[in-house]
C-alpha positions as CSV (number, residue, x, y, z in Angstrom):
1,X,0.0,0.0,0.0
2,X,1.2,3.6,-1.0
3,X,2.9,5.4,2.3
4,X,0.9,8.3,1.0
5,X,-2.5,6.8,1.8
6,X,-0.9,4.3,5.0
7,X,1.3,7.0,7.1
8,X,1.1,10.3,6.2
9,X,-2.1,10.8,8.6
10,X,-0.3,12.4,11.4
11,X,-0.2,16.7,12.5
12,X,2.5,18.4,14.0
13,X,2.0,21.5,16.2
14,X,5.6,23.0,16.4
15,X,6.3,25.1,19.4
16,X,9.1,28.1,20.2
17,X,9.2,28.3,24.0
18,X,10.2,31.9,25.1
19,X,7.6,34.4,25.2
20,X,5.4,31.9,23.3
21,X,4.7,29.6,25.5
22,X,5.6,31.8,29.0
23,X,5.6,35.6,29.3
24,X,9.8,35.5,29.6
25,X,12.4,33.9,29.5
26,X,13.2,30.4,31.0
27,X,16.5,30.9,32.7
28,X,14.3,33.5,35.3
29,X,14.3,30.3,37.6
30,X,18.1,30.4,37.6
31,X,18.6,33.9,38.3
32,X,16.4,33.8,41.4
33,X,18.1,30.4,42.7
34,X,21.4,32.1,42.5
35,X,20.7,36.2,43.5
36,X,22.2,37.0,40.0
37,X,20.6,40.0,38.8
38,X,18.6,39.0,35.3
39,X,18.7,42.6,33.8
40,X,22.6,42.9,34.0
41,X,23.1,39.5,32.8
42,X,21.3,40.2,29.6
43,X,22.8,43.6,29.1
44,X,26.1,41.7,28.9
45,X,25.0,39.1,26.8
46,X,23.7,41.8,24.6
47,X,27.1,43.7,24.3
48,X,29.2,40.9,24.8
49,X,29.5,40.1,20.9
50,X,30.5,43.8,20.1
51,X,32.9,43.6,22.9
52,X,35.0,40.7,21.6
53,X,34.7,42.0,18.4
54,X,37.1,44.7,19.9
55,X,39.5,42.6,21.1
56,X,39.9,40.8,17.8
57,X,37.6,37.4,18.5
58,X,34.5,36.7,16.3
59,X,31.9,34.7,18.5
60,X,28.3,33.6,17.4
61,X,25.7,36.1,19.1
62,X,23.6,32.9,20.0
63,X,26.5,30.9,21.8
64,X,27.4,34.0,23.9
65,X,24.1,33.3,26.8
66,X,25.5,29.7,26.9
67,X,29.2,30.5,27.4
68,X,28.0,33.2,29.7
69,X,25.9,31.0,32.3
70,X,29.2,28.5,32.0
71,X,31.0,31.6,33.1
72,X,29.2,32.3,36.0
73,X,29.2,28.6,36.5
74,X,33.0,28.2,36.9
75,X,33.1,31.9,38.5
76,X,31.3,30.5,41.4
77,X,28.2,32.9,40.6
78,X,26.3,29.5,40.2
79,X,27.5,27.0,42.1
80,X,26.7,23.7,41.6
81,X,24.6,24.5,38.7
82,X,24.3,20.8,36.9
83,X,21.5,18.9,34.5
84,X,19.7,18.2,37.5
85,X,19.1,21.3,38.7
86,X,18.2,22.7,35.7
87,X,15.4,20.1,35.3
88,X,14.8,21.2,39.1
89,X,14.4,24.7,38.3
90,X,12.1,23.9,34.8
91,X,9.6,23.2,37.4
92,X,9.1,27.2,38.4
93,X,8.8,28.3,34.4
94,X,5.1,29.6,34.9
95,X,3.1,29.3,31.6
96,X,0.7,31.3,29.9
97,X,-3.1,31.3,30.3
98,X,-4.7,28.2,29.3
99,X,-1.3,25.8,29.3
100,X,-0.7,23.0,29.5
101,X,-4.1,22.2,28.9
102,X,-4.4,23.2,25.9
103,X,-2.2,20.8,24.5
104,X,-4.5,18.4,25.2
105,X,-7.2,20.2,24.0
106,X,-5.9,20.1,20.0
107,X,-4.8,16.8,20.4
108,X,-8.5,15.9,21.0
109,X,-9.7,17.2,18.3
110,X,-8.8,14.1,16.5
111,X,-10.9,12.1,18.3
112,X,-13.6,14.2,18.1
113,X,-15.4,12.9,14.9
114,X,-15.7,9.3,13.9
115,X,-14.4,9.8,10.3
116,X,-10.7,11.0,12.1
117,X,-10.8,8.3,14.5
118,X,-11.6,6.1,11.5
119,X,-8.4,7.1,9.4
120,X,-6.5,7.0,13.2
121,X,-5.3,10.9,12.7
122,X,-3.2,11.6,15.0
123,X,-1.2,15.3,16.8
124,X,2.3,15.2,17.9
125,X,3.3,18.4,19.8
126,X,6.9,19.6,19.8
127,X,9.2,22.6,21.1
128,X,12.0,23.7,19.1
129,X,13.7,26.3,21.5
130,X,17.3,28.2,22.1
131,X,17.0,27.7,25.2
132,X,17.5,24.8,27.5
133,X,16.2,21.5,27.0
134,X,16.6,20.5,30.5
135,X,14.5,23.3,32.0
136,X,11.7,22.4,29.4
137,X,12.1,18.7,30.4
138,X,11.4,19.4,33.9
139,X,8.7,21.6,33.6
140,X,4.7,21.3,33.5
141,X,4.7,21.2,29.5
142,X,6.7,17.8,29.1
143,X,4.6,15.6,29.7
144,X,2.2,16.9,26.9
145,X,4.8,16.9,24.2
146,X,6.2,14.2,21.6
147,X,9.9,15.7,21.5
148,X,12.0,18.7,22.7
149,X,14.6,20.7,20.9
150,X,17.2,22.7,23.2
151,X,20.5,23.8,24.0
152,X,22.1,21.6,26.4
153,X,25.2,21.2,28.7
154,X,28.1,18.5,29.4
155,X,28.9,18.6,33.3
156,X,31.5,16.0,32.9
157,X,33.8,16.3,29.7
158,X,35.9,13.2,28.5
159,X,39.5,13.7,29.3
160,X,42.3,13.3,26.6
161,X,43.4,9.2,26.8
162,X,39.8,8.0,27.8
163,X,39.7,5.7,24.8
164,X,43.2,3.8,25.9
165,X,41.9,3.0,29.8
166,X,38.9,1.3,30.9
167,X,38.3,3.1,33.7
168,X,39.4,6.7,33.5
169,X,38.9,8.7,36.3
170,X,37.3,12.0,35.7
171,X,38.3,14.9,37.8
172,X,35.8,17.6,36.9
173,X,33.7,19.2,39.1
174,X,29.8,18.0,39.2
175,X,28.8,21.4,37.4
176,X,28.3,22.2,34.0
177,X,31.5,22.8,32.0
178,X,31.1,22.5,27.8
179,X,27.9,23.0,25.6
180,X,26.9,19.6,24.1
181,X,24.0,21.1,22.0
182,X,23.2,24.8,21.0
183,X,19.8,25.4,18.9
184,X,20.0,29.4,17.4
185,X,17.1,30.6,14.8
186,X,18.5,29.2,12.0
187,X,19.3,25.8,13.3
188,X,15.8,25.6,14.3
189,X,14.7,24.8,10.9
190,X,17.1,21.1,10.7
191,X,14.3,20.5,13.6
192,X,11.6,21.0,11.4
193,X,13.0,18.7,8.4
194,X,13.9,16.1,11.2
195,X,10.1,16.3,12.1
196,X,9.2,16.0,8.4
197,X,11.3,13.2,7.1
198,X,11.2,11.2,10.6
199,X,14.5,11.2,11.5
200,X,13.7,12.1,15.4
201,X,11.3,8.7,15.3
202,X,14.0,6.9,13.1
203,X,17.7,7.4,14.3
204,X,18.4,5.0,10.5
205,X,16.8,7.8,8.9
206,X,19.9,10.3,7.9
207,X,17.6,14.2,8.2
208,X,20.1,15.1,5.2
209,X,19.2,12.6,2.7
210,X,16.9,13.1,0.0
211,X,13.4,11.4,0.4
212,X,10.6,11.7,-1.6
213,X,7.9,13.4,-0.6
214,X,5.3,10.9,-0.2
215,X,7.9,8.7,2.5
216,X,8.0,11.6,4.5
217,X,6.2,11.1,8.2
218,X,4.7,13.9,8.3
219,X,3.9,16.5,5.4
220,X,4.9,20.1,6.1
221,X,1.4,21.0,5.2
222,X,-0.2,18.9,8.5
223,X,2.1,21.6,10.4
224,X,1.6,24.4,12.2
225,X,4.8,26.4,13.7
226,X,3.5,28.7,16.5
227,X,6.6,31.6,18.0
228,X,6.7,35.4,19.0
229,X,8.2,37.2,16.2
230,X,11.1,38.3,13.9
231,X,13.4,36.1,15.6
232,X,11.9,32.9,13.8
233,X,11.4,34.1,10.4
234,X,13.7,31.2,9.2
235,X,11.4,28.9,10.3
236,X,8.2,30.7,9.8
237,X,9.7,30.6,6.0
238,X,10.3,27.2,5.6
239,X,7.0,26.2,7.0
240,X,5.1,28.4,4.7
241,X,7.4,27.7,1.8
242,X,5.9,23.6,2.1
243,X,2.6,24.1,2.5
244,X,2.2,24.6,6.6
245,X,0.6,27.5,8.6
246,X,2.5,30.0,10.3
247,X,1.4,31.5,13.6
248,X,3.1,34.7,15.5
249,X,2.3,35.9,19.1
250,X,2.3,38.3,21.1
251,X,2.3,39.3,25.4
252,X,-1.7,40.6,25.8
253,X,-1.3,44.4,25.7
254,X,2.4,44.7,24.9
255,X,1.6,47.3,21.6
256,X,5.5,47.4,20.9
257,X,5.1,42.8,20.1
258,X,1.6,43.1,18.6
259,X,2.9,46.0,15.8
260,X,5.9,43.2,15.3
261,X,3.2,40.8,14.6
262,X,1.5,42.7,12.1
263,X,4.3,43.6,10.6
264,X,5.2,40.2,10.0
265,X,2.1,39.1,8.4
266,X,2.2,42.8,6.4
267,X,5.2,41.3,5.1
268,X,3.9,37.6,4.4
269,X,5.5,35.8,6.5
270,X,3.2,34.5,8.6
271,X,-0.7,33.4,8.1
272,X,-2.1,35.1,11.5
273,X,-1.4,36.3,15.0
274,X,-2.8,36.8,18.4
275,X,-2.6,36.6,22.1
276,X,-0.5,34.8,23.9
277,X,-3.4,33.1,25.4
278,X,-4.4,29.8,25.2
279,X,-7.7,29.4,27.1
280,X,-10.1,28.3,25.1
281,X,-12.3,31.3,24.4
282,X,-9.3,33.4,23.3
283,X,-8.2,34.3,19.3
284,X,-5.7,32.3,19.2
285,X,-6.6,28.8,20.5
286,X,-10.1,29.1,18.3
287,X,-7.8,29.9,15.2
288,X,-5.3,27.1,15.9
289,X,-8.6,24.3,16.2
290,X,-9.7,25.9,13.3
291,X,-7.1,24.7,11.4
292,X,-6.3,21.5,12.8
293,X,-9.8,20.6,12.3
294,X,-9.1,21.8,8.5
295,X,-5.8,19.8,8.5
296,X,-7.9,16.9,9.9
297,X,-10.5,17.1,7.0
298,X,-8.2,17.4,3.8
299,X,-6.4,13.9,5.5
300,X,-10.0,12.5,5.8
301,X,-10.3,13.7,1.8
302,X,-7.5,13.3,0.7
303,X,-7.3,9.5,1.9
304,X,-10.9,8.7,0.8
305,X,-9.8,10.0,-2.4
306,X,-6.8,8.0,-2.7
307,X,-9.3,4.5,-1.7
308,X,-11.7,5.5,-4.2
309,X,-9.0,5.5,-6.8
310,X,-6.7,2.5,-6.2
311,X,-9.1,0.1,-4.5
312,X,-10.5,-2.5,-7.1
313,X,-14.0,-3.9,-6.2
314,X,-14.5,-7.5,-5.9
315,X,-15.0,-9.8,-8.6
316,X,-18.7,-10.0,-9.4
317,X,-20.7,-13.2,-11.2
318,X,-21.4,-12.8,-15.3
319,X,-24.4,-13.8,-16.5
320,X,-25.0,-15.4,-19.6
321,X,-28.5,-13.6,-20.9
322,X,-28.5,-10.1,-19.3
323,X,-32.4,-10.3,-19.4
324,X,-32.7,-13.1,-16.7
325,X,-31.9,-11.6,-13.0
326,X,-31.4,-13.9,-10.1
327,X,-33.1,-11.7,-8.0
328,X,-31.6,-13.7,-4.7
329,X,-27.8,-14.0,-6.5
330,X,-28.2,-10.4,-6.8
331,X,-29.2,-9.3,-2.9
332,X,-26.6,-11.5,-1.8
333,X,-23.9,-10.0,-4.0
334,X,-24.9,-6.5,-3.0
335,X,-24.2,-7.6,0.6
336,X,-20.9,-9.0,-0.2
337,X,-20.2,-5.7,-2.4
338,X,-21.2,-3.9,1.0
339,X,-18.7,-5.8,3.0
């Protein structure tokens, strides 16, 4: 049977994290465990790139927050600051109106009418996020979500010669030391290919290889890529450019985010925006069922078309003189054709 008509029945809802799914920023939790001031920590981060440029160093603007919390790390600013902690601290991210609920909510909706339970249609949720994938592990959103995409630390580092002894000993202290994984705006969108092609369900499948569109798990056009602004515009374009919906938000009553916003879909880059808001009265949680439920019905179509098309009937009896009908052969192959 085609993979077009057996797998390709499943919706992703794609999720930034930072001021998309909470008012702020995640690491919040961290400043207030360690009496660092949050302000001054971003006003370096901010100026930090321009400031090595000075000096003669050329440093990726989206590593600089990472290096910098390793910094005040090894400083002593953060002591003992490790994986688990983080995943402590992910418990404090406070979440929007209407969350984690809502997650829950959209997945339903493909239960919610027998002809999408009949195809099995089913919603994956995912965040795909600079920040940390620890704190997002350990907070009140991971247990409603199918996969997380984040920057993330090594607290223990291999030392040079660990492949010539068994047993190396590793002297490091228990706090976090190197960055194992960092996710900026542009890397976001390898997330979104790996969610297409199923490379994050399949470690055989290689996200780089080319794969016809009808093998792919799950169609950029059963997608919809939800963040707060000009920030993901990479993403936003590669989701539009294949067919999926594009959806920008904004903090309720920040004017200075929602003229972003419009500015962005001025510019066609994204399909809509709204509130940060999720309960289920609000502008954006009725536009985001709206077009799952869409989504939903084109797979129900789209499917039924495909059965129509490529499904042969059964073989039926010939009859040697049309004129004579076998009026009980014929009710019992019209229950048979029925089956």
């Amino acid at each position: 049977m085609s993979q077009v008509f057996s797998t390709q029945n499943k919706i992703a809802i794609i999720w930034d994290f930072d001021k998309t799914l909470i008012p702020g920023y995640m690491q919040q939790p961290i400043f207030e465990r360690f009496e660092v001031d949050e302000y001054n920590f971003w006003n370096e981060v901010n100026t930090m790139a321009a400031r090595y440029k000075e000096r003669g160093y050329t440093v990726s603007g989206e590593s600089v927050y990472l290096n910098h919390i390793l910094t005040y790390a090894k400083a002593g600013r953060m002591p003992g600051l490790n994986n688990k902690l983080l995943r402590k601290l992910g418990k404090e991210i406070v979440f929007y109106e209407g969350l984690p609920g809502f997650f829950e909510e959209l997945r339903a909706i493909t239960r919610s009418k027998p002809e999408y339970a009949r195809h099995d249609i089913q919603l994956e949720h995912y965040i795909v996020s600079t920040g940390l994938a620890e704190m997002i592990r350990g907070s009140a959103i991971a247990p409603y979500v199918d996969g997380i995409w984040g920057s993330e630390f090594i607290e223990n580092p291999l030392q040079p010669g660990y492949l010539d002894q068994e047993d190396f000993p590793i002297e490091s202290e228990d706090i976090i030391s190197q960055i194992g994984t960092m996710i900026d705006n542009t890397t976001k969108t390898r997330a979104l290919f790996e969610i297409n092609k199923g490379s994050n369900k399949n470690e055989t499948i290689d996200v780089n290889a080319k794969m016809p569109a009808e093998d792919r798990r799950i169609p950029f056009q059963n997608m919809i890529y939800i963040a707060d602004g000009p920030s993901d515009v990479p993403s936003f374009s590669v989701i539009r450019k294949f067919g999926g919906k594009a959806y920008a938000v904004y903090k309720p009553g920040n004017d200075k985010e929602f003229e972003q916003n419009d500015q962005l879909l001025q510019t066609g880059r994204i399909h809509a925006y709204g509130p940060a808001r999720y309960s289920s009265d609000s502008n954006t949680s009725m536009w985001l069922r709206m077009h799952v439920h869409k989504i939903c019905q084109r797979i129900v179509s789209d499917r039924e078309v495909y059965l129509r098309q490529n499904m042969a009937g059964p073989p039926r009896h010939l009859k040697d003189d049309p004129e004579v009908v076998d009026l009980e052969d014929e009710l019992t192959q019209d229950t048979l054709d029925l089956d």
